[in-house]
N, C-alpha and C positions, 0 to 999 in steps of 0.2 A: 166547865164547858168542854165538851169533847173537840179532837179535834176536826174541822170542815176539812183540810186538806184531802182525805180519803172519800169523805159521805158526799163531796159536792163535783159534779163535770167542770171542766174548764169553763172561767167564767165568760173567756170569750164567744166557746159555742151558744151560752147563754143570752149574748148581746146578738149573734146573728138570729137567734130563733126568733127574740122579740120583735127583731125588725122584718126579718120574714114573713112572721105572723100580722104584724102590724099595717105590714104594705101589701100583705096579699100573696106576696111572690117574690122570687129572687131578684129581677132587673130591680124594680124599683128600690127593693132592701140592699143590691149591693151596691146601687147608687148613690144610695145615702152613706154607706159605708168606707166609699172608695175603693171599692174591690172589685174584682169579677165577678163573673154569675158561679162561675166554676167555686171560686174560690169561697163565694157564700153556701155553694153545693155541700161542699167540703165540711165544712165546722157543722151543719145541721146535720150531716152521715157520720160524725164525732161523738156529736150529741146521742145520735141513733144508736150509735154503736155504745155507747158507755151508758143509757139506760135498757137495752137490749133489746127497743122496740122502734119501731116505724115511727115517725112522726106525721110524716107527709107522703099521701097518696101520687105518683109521679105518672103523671100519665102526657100522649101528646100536646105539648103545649097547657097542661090543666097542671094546677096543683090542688089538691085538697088534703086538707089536714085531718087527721088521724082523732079520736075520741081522746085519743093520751094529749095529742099537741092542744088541743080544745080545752081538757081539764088543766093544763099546765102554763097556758098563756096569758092569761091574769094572774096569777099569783107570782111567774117570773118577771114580767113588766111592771108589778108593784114594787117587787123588790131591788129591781134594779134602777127604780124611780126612786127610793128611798136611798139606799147608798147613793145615787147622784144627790139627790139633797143633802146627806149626813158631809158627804164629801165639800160641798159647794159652803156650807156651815163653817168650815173651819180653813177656807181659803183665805186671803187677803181678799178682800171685797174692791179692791182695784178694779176699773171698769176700763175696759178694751177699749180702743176707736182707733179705725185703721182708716188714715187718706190713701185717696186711690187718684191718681191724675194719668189722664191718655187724651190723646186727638179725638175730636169729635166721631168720625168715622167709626173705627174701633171702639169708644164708648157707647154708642147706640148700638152696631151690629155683633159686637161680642162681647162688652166688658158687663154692660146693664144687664142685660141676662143671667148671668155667672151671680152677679151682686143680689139680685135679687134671690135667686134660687138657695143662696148662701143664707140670705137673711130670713129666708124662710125657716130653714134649718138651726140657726143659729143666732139666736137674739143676743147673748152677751157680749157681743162682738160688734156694734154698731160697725160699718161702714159707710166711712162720705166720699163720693165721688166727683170731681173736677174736670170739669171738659173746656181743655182750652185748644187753640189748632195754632196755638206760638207754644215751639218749641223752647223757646229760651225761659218762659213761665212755668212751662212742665217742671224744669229744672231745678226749682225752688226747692229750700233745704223744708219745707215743714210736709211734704208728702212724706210716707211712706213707701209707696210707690207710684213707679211711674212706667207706666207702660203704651209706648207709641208705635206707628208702623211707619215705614220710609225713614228718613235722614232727619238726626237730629244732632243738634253738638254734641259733644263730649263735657262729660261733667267729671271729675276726679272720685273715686266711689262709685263710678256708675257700669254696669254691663251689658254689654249690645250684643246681642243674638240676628 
Protein backbone atom coordinates (compact mmCIF):
# COMPACT_ATOMS: atom_id res chain seq x y z
CA UNK A 1 0.00 0.00 0.00
CA UNK A 2 1.65 3.11 -0.88
CA UNK A 3 1.74 5.79 1.10
CA UNK A 4 -1.87 8.36 1.33
CA UNK A 5 0.07 10.87 3.28
CA UNK A 6 1.46 12.55 -0.01
CA UNK A 7 -1.55 11.49 -2.70
CA UNK A 8 -4.41 12.76 -0.47
CA UNK A 9 -5.39 16.86 0.62
CA UNK A 10 -5.88 17.34 4.29
CA UNK A 11 -8.78 15.44 5.38
CA UNK A 12 -10.25 18.32 6.98
CA UNK A 13 -10.51 20.39 3.77
CA UNK A 14 -12.32 17.19 2.73
CA UNK A 15 -14.98 17.29 5.58
CA UNK A 16 -15.62 21.12 4.67
CA UNK A 17 -16.18 20.36 0.88
CA UNK A 18 -18.70 17.69 1.75
CA UNK A 19 -20.54 19.78 3.99
CA UNK A 20 -20.40 22.66 1.64
CA UNK A 21 -21.43 20.70 -1.01
CA UNK A 22 -24.04 19.16 0.96
CA UNK A 23 -25.68 22.30 2.30
CA UNK A 24 -25.39 24.23 -0.71
CA UNK A 25 -23.29 26.96 0.77
CA UNK A 26 -21.02 28.06 3.36
CA UNK A 27 -23.61 29.70 6.32
CA UNK A 28 -25.39 26.62 6.63
CA UNK A 29 -21.95 24.24 6.19
CA UNK A 30 -20.11 26.29 8.64
CA UNK A 31 -23.08 26.03 10.98
CA UNK A 32 -22.93 22.80 11.21
CA UNK A 33 -19.39 22.90 11.60
CA UNK A 34 -18.99 25.41 14.18
CA UNK A 35 -16.97 27.65 12.36
CA UNK A 36 -17.22 30.79 10.48
CA UNK A 37 -18.05 31.38 7.00
CA UNK A 38 -14.49 32.67 6.62
CA UNK A 39 -13.11 29.94 8.12
CA UNK A 40 -15.18 27.29 5.86
CA UNK A 41 -13.88 29.74 3.03
CA UNK A 42 -10.51 28.90 3.94
CA UNK A 43 -10.20 24.93 3.95
CA UNK A 44 -12.29 24.78 0.45
CA UNK A 45 -9.38 27.50 -1.10
CA UNK A 46 -6.80 24.59 0.57
CA UNK A 47 -8.62 22.07 -1.03
CA UNK A 48 -8.48 24.60 -4.28
CA UNK A 49 -5.18 25.18 -4.04
CA UNK A 50 -3.69 21.56 -3.31
CA UNK A 51 -5.83 20.07 -6.38
CA UNK A 52 -4.92 23.30 -8.60
CA UNK A 53 -8.34 23.82 -9.53
CA UNK A 54 -11.58 25.89 -8.73
CA UNK A 55 -14.06 24.14 -6.92
CA UNK A 56 -16.79 26.64 -6.56
CA UNK A 57 -17.92 29.42 -8.72
CA UNK A 58 -18.01 32.77 -6.25
CA UNK A 59 -20.08 35.05 -7.38
CA UNK A 60 -22.40 37.95 -5.32
CA UNK A 61 -24.12 36.08 -2.88
CA UNK A 62 -24.22 32.78 -5.45
CA UNK A 63 -22.18 29.81 -5.05
CA UNK A 64 -21.94 27.25 -7.81
CA UNK A 65 -19.99 24.52 -8.00
CA UNK A 66 -17.40 23.81 -10.59
CA UNK A 67 -17.71 20.24 -12.94
CA UNK A 68 -14.63 19.08 -10.69
CA UNK A 69 -16.59 19.85 -7.30
CA UNK A 70 -19.69 17.94 -9.19
CA UNK A 71 -17.65 14.93 -10.19
CA UNK A 72 -15.84 14.84 -6.66
CA UNK A 73 -18.77 15.24 -4.22
CA UNK A 74 -20.12 11.74 -4.15
CA UNK A 75 -17.30 9.82 -4.04
CA UNK A 76 -15.87 12.14 -1.13
CA UNK A 77 -19.08 11.96 0.92
CA UNK A 78 -19.14 8.17 0.46
CA UNK A 79 -15.92 7.94 1.80
CA UNK A 80 -16.01 9.90 4.53
CA UNK A 81 -19.48 8.01 5.29
CA UNK A 82 -17.55 4.96 5.36
CA UNK A 83 -14.55 5.80 7.67
CA UNK A 84 -17.35 7.29 9.95
CA UNK A 85 -18.77 3.88 9.98
CA UNK A 86 -15.29 1.83 9.98
CA UNK A 87 -14.60 4.32 13.01
CA UNK A 88 -18.01 3.96 14.93
CA UNK A 89 -17.44 -0.17 14.36
CA UNK A 90 -14.73 -0.32 16.72
CA UNK A 91 -15.81 2.36 19.34
CA UNK A 92 -17.22 1.11 22.70
CA UNK A 93 -20.92 0.97 21.69
CA UNK A 94 -21.60 3.12 25.08
CA UNK A 95 -24.72 5.12 24.31
CA UNK A 96 -24.56 8.99 25.29
CA UNK A 97 -27.63 10.71 27.20
CA UNK A 98 -27.00 14.00 28.35
CA UNK A 99 -29.71 15.71 31.18
CA UNK A 100 -30.36 19.13 30.55
CA UNK A 101 -32.35 21.00 33.46
CA UNK A 102 -33.19 25.09 33.22
CA UNK A 103 -36.30 27.39 34.38
CA UNK A 104 -39.11 27.21 32.26
CA UNK A 105 -38.41 30.65 30.51
CA UNK A 106 -34.92 29.81 29.20
CA UNK A 107 -36.22 26.22 28.31
CA UNK A 108 -38.77 27.24 25.77
CA UNK A 109 -37.18 30.53 24.51
CA UNK A 110 -33.46 29.46 24.15
CA UNK A 111 -32.58 26.08 25.45
CA UNK A 112 -35.38 23.79 23.20
CA UNK A 113 -34.35 25.30 20.19
CA UNK A 114 -30.56 24.68 20.63
CA UNK A 115 -31.79 20.89 21.79
CA UNK A 116 -33.39 20.34 18.97
CA UNK A 117 -31.35 21.68 16.30
CA UNK A 118 -28.64 19.50 18.11
CA UNK A 119 -30.65 16.46 17.81
CA UNK A 120 -31.12 16.96 14.39
CA UNK A 121 -27.50 16.78 13.81
CA UNK A 122 -26.63 14.39 16.04
CA UNK A 123 -28.64 11.25 17.01
CA UNK A 124 -26.02 9.48 19.20
CA UNK A 125 -26.27 11.74 21.86
CA UNK A 126 -29.86 11.64 22.98
CA UNK A 127 -30.72 14.64 25.03
CA UNK A 128 -33.44 14.95 27.95
CA UNK A 129 -34.45 18.09 29.04
CA UNK A 130 -36.28 19.23 32.56
CA UNK A 131 -38.13 22.21 33.06
CA UNK A 132 -38.57 23.08 36.47
CA UNK A 133 -39.00 27.11 37.91
CA UNK A 134 -37.65 25.58 41.71
CA UNK A 135 -34.43 26.25 41.87
CA UNK A 136 -33.54 23.94 44.62
CA UNK A 137 -34.70 20.84 42.01
CA UNK A 138 -32.60 22.31 39.26
CA UNK A 139 -29.81 21.40 41.69
CA UNK A 140 -30.24 17.77 41.79
CA UNK A 141 -26.98 15.66 41.47
CA UNK A 142 -28.46 13.45 38.36
CA UNK A 143 -28.49 16.50 35.78
CA UNK A 144 -25.75 16.92 33.83
CA UNK A 145 -26.44 20.34 33.46
CA UNK A 146 -28.11 22.87 34.58
CA UNK A 147 -28.69 26.02 33.17
CA UNK A 148 -30.97 28.95 34.81
CA UNK A 149 -31.35 32.82 34.37
CA UNK A 150 -31.76 35.07 37.63
CA UNK A 151 -30.79 33.83 41.16
CA UNK A 152 -30.47 30.61 42.27
CA UNK A 153 -28.55 28.79 45.35
CA UNK A 154 -25.33 27.82 45.29
CA UNK A 155 -24.63 24.24 44.94
CA UNK A 156 -20.85 23.15 45.78
CA UNK A 157 -19.37 22.05 41.95
CA UNK A 158 -21.51 24.42 40.49
CA UNK A 159 -20.58 27.77 38.32
CA UNK A 160 -22.49 31.07 38.01
CA UNK A 161 -21.91 33.42 35.04
Amino acid sequence: MRSLRKSLPPLGTLVFFEAVMRNGGFTAASSELYVSQAAASKRIRQLEEWLGAPLLERGARTLTPTPAAEKLAEPISMALDYINSSLNSVQPQTKLHVRVASNNALSVFWLLPRIRAFALRDTSCPVESVVSDDPVSLLAAEYDLVITYGSAPRMAGSVSR
